[in-house]
N, C-alpha and C positions, 0 to 999 in steps of 0.2 A: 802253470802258465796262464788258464784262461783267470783265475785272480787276478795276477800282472796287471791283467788288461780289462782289467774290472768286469767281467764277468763273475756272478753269484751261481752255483746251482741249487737247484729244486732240491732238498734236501727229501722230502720225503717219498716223489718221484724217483728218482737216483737212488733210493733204498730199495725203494720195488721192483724195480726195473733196467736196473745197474749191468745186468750179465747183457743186454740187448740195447739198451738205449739211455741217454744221458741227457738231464735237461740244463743248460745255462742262460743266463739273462744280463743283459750288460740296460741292468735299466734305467741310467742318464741318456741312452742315446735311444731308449723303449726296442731292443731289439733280442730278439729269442735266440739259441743256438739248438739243435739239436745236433748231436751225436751218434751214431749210428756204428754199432759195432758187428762188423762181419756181415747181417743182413740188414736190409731196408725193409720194415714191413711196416707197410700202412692197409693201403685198400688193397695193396696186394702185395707177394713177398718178392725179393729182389735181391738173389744174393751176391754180396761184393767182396765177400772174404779174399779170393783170388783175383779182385780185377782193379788193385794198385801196382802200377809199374812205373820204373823206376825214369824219371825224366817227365812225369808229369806233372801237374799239379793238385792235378783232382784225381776222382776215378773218371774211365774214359769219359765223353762228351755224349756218347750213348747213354751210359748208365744213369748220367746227372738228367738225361734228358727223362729217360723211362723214371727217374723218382720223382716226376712231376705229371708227364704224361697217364701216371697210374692211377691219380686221384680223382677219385668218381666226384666228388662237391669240389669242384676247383674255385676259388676266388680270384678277383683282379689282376693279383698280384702274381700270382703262380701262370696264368696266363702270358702277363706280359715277362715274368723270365722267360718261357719256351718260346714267345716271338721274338725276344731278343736272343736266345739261344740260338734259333732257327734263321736267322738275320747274320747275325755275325758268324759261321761257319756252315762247310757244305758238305754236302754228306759224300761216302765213299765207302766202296765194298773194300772192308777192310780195315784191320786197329791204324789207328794214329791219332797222335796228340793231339792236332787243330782240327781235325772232321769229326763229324757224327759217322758214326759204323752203319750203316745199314741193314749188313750180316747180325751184327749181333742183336736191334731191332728184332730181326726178321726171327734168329731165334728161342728171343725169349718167345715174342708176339706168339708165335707156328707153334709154339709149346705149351699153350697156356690158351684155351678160350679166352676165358674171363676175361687176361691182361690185355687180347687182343681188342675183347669185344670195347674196354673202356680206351686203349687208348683210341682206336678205329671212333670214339665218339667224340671224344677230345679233339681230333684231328681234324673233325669237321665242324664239329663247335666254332674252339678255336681261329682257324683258317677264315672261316667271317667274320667270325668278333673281331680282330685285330686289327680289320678296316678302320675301326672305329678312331684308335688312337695312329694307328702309322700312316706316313705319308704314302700316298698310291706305288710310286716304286718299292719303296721298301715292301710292304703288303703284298704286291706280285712276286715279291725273290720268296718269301715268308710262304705264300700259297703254293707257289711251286715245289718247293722242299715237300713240304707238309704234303702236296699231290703226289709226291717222288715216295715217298715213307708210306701213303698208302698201297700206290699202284705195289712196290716190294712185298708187302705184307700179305696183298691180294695173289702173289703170285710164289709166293713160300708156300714149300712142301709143308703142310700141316701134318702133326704129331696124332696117332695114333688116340691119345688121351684127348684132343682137340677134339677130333670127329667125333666123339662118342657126347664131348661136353656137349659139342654144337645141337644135338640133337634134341638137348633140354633145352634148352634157349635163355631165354629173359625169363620164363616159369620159375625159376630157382635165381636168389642172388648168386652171383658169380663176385662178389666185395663182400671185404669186411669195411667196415664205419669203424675208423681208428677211433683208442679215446680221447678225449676232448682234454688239452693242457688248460690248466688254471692259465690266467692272466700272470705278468709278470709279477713277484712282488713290489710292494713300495718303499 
């Protein structure tokens, strides 16, 4: 299918890497795919094996958001997805198609130092940086959410495994540094 549609993949990535992750390039229009099988792991792991249901389009609006929010070196681009993510849908305790979950936020985040401490950085990074390109309305719906997602996260029952992380702090990396994909081919 992704041939069809002119997509190539990374042949020698896709040899090494095939049980967990899949690289494609549709390079008339310079645009990467990546693939993700059962888990996400980048700077942090994020598993989605169980969380496609039927009547969606994607995995929930949470989980698209935490494989963004989890990346310690975020650039421009991955930015302005989570402000337009954060923009066009509101969040809700609770699965559903068109919101962000905040439960399930709250229990990866409550589960996990690390995942919390980078998104809890993102959040507020983020949340100013975003002034830059959106209009003042938009920016306040954006900050608010983003204020809503931490105030939840601040007020989750933290995991057992958390308290013990917290205690080491920033002394120890809590990320991995994914590796770096070659450019597309030519």
């Amino acid at each position: 299918m992704l041939s069809e549609l002119g997509y190539v993949g990374d042949e020698r990535f896709n040899n090494l890497h095939g049980h967990a992750r899949l690289l494609f390039y549709d390079v008339e229009r310079e645009r990467q795919l990546d693939v993700f099988l059962g888990v996400f792991r980048m700077c942090h792991t994020l598993e989605l094996g169980d969380r496609f249901f039927a009547g969606y389009d994607s995995v929930p609006l949470a989980d698209l958001a935490l494989t963004k929010l989890q990346i310690v070196e975020m650039n421009e681009k991955d930015t302005r997805d989570l402000a337009a993510l954060f923009l066009d849908h509101e969040l809700a305790e609770g699965e559903a198609a068109d919101m962000i979950d905040l439960a399930r936020l709250r229990t990866i985040c409550c589960g996990d130092w690390g995942f919390y401490t980078t998104v809890r950085d993102n959040l507020d990074r983020i949340g100013s940086s975003c002034a830059e390109y959106l209009p003042p309305d938009d920016h306040r719906v954006v900050a608010a959410r983003f204020d809503q997602v931490t105030a939840a996260l601040e007020e989750g029952s933290k995991s057992l495994k958390w308290r013990l992380r917290s205690r080491v702090g920033r002394r120890a990396a809590w990320y991995e540094i994914p590796e770096e994909v070659r450019d597309a081919p030519a």
